[in-house]
Each structure stands twice: as structure tokens, then as C-alpha cells.
C-alpha positions as CSV (number, residue, x, y, z in Angstrom):
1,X,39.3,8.6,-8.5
2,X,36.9,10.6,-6.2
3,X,33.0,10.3,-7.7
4,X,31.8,12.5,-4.8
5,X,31.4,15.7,-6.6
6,X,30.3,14.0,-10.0
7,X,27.6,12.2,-7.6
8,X,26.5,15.2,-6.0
9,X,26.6,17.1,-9.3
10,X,24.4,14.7,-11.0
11,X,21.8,14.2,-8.1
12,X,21.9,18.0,-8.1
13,X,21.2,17.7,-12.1
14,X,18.2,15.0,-11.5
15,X,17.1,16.8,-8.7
16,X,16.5,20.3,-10.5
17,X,14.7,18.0,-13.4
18,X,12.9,15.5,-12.1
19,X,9.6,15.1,-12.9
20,X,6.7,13.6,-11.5
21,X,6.5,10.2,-13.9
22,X,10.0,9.2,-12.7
23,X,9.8,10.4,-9.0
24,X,8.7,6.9,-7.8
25,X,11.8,4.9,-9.7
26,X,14.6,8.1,-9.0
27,X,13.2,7.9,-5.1
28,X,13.7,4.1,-5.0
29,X,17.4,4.3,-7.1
30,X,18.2,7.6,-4.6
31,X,17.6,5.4,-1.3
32,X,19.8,2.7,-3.0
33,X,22.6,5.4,-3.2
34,X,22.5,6.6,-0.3
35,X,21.5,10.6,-1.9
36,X,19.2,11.6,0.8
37,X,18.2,15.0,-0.8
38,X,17.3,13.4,-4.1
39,X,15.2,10.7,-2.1
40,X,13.1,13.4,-0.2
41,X,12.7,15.4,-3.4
42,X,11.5,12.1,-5.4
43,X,8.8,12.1,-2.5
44,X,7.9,15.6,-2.3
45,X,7.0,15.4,-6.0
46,X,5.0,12.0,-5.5
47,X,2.8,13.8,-2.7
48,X,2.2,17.0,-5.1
49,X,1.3,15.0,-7.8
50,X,-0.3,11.8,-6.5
51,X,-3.8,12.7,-7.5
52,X,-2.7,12.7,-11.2
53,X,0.1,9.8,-10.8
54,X,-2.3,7.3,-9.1
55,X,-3.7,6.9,-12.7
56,X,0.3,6.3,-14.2
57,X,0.8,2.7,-14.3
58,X,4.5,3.0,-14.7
59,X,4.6,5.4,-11.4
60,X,2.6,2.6,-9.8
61,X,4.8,-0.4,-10.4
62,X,8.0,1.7,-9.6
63,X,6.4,2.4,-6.5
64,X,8.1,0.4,-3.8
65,X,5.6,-0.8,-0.7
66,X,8.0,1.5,1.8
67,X,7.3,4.2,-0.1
68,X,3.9,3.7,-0.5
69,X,3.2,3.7,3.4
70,X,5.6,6.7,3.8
71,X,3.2,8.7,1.0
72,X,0.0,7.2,3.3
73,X,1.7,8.5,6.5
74,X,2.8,11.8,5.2
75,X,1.3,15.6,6.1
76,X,1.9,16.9,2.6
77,X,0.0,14.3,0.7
78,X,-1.8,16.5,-1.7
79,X,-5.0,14.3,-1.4
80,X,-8.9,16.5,-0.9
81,X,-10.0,13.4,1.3
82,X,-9.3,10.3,2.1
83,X,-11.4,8.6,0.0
84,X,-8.5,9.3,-2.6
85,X,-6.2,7.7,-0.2
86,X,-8.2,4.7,-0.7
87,X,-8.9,5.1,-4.4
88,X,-4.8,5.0,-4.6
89,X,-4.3,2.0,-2.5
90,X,-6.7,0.1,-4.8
91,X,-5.3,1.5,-7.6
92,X,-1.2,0.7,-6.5
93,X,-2.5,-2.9,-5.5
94,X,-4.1,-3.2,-9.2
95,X,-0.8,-2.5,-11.0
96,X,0.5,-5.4,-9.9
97,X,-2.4,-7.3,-8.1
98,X,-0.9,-11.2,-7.1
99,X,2.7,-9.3,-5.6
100,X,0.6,-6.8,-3.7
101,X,-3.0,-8.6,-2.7
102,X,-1.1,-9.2,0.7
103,X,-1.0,-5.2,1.1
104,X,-4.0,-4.2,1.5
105,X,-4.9,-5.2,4.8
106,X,-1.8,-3.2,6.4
107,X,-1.8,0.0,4.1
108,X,-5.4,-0.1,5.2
109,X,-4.5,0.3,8.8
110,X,-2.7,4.0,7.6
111,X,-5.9,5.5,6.5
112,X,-8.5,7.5,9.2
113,X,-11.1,5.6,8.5
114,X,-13.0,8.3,10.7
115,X,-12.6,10.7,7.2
116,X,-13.5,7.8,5.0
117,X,-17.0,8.5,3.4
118,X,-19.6,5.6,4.5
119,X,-19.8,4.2,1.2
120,X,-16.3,3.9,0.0
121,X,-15.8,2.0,3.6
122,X,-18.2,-0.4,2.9
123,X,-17.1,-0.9,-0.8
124,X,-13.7,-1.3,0.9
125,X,-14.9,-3.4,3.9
126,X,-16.2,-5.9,1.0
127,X,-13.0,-6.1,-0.5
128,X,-11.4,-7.1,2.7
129,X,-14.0,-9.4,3.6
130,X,-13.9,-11.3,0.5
131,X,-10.2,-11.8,0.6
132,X,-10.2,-13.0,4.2
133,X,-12.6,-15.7,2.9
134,X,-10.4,-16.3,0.0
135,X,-7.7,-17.1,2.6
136,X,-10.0,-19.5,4.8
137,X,-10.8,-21.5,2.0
138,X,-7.5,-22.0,0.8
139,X,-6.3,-22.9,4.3
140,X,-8.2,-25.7,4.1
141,X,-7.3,-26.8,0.5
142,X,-11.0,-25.5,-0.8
143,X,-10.9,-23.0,-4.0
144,X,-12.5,-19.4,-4.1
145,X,-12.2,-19.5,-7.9
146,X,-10.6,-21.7,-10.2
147,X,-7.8,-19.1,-10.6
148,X,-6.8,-19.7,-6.5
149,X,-6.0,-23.2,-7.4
150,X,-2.1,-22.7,-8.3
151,X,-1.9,-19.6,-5.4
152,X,-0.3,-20.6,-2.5
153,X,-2.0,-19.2,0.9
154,X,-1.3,-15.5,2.7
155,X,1.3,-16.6,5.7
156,X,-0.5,-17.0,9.2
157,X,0.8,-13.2,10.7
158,X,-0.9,-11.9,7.6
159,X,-3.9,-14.3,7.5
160,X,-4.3,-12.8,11.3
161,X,-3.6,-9.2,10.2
162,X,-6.4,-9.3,7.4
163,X,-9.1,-10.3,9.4
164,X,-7.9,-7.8,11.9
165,X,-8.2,-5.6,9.8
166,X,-11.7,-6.9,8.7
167,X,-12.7,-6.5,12.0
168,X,-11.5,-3.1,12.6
169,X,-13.0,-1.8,9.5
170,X,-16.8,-3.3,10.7
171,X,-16.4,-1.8,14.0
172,X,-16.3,1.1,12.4
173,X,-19.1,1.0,10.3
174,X,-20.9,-0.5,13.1
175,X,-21.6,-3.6,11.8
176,X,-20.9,-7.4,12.6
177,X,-17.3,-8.5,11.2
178,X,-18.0,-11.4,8.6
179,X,-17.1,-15.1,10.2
180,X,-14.4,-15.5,8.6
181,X,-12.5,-12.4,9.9
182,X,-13.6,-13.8,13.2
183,X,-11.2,-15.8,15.5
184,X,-8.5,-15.1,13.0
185,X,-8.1,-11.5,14.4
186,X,-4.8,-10.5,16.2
187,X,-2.2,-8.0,16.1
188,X,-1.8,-5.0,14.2
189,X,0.3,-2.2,13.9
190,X,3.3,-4.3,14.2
191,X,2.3,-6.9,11.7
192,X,1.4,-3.8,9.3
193,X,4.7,-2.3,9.7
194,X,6.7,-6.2,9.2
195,X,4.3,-6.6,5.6
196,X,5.2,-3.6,4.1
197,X,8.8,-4.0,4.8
198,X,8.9,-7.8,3.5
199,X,6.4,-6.7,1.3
């Protein structure tokens, strides 16, 4: 039995109605198949429509962390600045918030933080800051909350990537990287690239 043309008829089918609430979950099932055209349509919708979609839950959790970095790192991200690049990182994290806390730090490292308003960098800095204290308190068995009690600690590489990141973020802002970011710093680019793609 040859499934080609029935595959190729219904991607063609999907394709032609696809719409934006089911890009992120056909993109993720096209990849799986192998249906290249399909997957780069499922994206082109996601960067039309992201401004609406990053307040879609179900887009959100269907959203896989590859996919996420390749809507970061595209051209045609229909975005008006990159503080709504930031506003959908936060947003994608939320949906699923203990799976994806790791994530910030390296889709963080995708953004310009040159085009990043003063403000929403700082509010962002904070984040950062307090999750890389987070993580040095529960390296050493001490907890941020009572709800850190049962989480188990970031691995080392992204331990080291946060407060890289941490650091990066305050040299921009031009101020002093919080003590905790400090020492742990190292790495970058690559350890953003090896979260997201175990992420």
C-alpha cells in the first residue's frame, strides 16, 4: 500500500486550513513526520500571529522549547518590539512554569537586549536574579520558599548558564550582577543551545 499521495494530500488539506490555535501542535506533529512544508507553514502562522497566541494557553503548552527558540531567532516574527519578545517568554514559561523555569536563562540569551526598554530589563533582570538565588540556596540544602522543599536543584551547566546570564543582563543595564550570579558565571551560547534541546 503506498500512503505517499494520501500523506501529501492530507498535509496539503491541513496545510490550506490550518489555523493559528493549532499551528504550534500541527508544527510539532509535522516535524515528527517528516512533512517539511507543513512544519514551515505551522511556523509561519505562529510568527504572524504570536502577538495574539502568546495569550492562548493551549498554543503555549503545545509549544515545543525548539520551536520556541526558532520563533525567538526568526526575521518574520511579527513582534513591534522586543519587549513583546520578552512578554512571550514569560508568558510560555507560565503555561507550564516547574517544566520550563530552567528556560528562561537561555531563551533570554536570543533576545537584543540593546532593543529591550530599561524597565522591562530590569523587571526581567529581577526575575533572573531571584531564580539564581533560588538555586544557591537549594545547592546547599537551604529553602527559598516552602514550596522549593520537594524541587530538586537546576543541573550545574544550567546553574552556570543562569548566572551567566544574570551577569550579562546587569552589564547591560550597567549595574553590579547580584552575588549570587557571581562566580557561578560561565558559558553561554553553547549551554543555551544544549537546554533548549534537552529542554
Amino acid at each position: 500500500l503506498d500512503v505517499a499521495p494520501l500523506r501529501a494530500r492530507s498535509a496539503g488539506w491541513i496545510r490550506d486550513n490550518l489555523t493559528p490555535r493549532d499551528c504550534a501542535r500541527v508544527w510539532g506533529m509535522a516535524e515528527q513526520l517528516c512533512v517539511a512544508s507543513l512544519a514551515q507553514r505551522a511556523r509561519e502562522v505562529a510568527c504572524d500571529h504570536v502577538l495574539t497566541l502568546r495569550h492562548d494557553e493551549a498554543f503555549l503548552l503545545q509549544l515545543q522549547p525548539q520551536h520556541m527558540l526558532e520563533l525567538l531567532q526568526s526575521d518574520f516574527l511579527c513582534i513591534n518590539s522586543e519587549d513583546e519578545a520578552v512578554e512571550l517568554i514569560r508568558a510560555w514559561i507560565q503555561a507550564d512554569a516547574e517544566a520550563r523555569r530552567a528556560l528562561l536563562a537561555p531563551l533570554t540569551l536570543r533576545i537584543r537586549f540593546t532593543a529591550v526598554s530599561p524597565g522591562v530589563a530590569a523587571e526581567l533582570l529581577q526575575q533572573l536574579a531571584a531564580d539564581c538565588e533560588r538555586e544557591s540556596r537549594r545547592a546547599v540544602g537551604v529553602a527559598w520558599s516552602p514550596a522549593d522543599v520537594p524541587c530538586q536543584p537546576l543541573a550545574p551547566s544550567r546553574q552556570s548558564l543562569l548566572a551567566s546570564t544574570v551577569v550579562a543582563l546587569s552589564s547591560f543595564l550597567g549595574v553590579p550582577p547580584p552575588v549570587s550570579a557571581v562566580g557561578g558565571a560561565g558559558g553561554g551560547e553553547q549551554q543555551a543551545e544544549a537546554s533548549l534541546a534537552g529542554g
